[in-house]
C-alpha positions as CSV (number, residue, x, y, z in Angstrom):
1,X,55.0,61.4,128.0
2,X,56.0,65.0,127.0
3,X,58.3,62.2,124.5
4,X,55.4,60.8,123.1
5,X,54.1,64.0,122.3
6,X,57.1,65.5,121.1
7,X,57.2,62.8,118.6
8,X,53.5,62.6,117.8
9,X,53.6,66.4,117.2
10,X,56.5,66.3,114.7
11,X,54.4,63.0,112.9
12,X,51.6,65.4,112.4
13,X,53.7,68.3,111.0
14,X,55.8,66.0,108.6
15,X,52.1,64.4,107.3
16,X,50.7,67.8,107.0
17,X,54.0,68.8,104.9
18,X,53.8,65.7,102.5
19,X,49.9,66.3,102.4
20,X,50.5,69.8,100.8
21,X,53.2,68.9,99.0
22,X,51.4,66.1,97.4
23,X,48.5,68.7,96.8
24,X,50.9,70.9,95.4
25,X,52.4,68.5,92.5
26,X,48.7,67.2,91.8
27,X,47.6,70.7,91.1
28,X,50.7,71.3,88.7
29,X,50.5,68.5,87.1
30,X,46.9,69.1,86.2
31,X,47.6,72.5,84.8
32,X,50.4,71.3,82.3
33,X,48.3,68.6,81.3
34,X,45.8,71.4,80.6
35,X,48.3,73.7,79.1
36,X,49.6,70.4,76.9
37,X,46.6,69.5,75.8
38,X,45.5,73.3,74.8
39,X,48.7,73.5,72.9
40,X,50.0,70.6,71.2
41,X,46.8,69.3,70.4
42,X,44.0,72.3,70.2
43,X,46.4,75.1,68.7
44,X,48.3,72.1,66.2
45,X,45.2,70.9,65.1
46,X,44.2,74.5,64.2
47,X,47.4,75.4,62.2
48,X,46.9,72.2,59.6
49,X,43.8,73.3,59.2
50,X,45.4,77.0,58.5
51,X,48.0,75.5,56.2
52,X,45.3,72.4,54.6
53,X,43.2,76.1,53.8
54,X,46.6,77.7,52.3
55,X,46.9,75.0,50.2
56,X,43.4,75.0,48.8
57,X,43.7,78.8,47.7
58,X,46.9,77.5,46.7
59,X,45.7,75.6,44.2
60,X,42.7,77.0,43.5
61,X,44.7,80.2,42.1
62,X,47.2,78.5,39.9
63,X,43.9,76.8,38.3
64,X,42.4,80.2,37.7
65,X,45.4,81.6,36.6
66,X,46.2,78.1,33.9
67,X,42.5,78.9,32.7
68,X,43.4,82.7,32.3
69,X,40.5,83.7,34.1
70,X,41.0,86.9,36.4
71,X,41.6,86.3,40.7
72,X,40.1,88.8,42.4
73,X,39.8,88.8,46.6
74,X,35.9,89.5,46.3
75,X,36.0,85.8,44.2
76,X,33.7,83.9,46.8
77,X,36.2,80.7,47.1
78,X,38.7,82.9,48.5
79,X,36.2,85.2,50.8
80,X,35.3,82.1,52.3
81,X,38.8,80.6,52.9
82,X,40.4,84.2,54.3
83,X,37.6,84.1,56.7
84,X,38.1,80.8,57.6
85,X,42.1,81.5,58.2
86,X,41.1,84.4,60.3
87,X,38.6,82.7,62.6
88,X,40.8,79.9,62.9
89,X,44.0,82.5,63.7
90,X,41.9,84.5,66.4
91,X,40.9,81.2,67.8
92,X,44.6,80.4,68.1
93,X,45.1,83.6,69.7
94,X,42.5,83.0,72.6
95,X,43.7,79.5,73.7
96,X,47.4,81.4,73.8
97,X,45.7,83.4,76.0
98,X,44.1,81.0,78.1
99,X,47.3,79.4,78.0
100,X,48.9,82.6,79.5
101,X,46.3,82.7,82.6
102,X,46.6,78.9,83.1
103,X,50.4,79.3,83.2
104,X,50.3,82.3,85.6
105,X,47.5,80.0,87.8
106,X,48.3,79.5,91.4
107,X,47.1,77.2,93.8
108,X,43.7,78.2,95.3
């Protein structure tokens, strides 16, 4: 008997191991996909926008500036797109920061 139960003993620790251990690469694999998703797709999507914006003021001053007409920063068109960039920078900055805590995350 004390076999049987030597054996039975070391089944249950070895399906206890492989039970956390399964839990444990579930759990990371979770938090990259979060991580992955927050930065390739969230923080990507965020700078075209940035650079689609760049281009716009882009543009927009080399037409003021082919009509001879006088850029200012208090113009309204490019208020609204340097507020723009700067929401859309400070939003980056938070999911980076997110990031940061999901990355330093541990297992509950």
């Amino acid at each position: 008997m004390a076999l049987i139960d030597d054996i039975r003993k070391r089944t249950e620790e070895g399906l206890k191991t492989l039970k956390e251990t399964a839990q444990d690469i579930a759990f990371n694999v979770e938090k990259q996909a979060m991580i992955g998703k927050r930065r390739y797709l969230d923080v990507t999507r965020l700078q075209r926008s940035i650079q689609k914006v760049h281009s716009e003021i882009g543009e927009y001053v080399y037409d003021q500036l082919t009509s001879d007409k006088n850029i200012s920063r208090d113009d309204p068109f490019i208020k609204d797109r340097i507020t723009s960039i700067t929401r859309m920078r400070l939003t980056i900055k938070d999911i980076e920061e997110e990031i940061a805590q999901l990355e330093g995350r541990k297992k509950p």
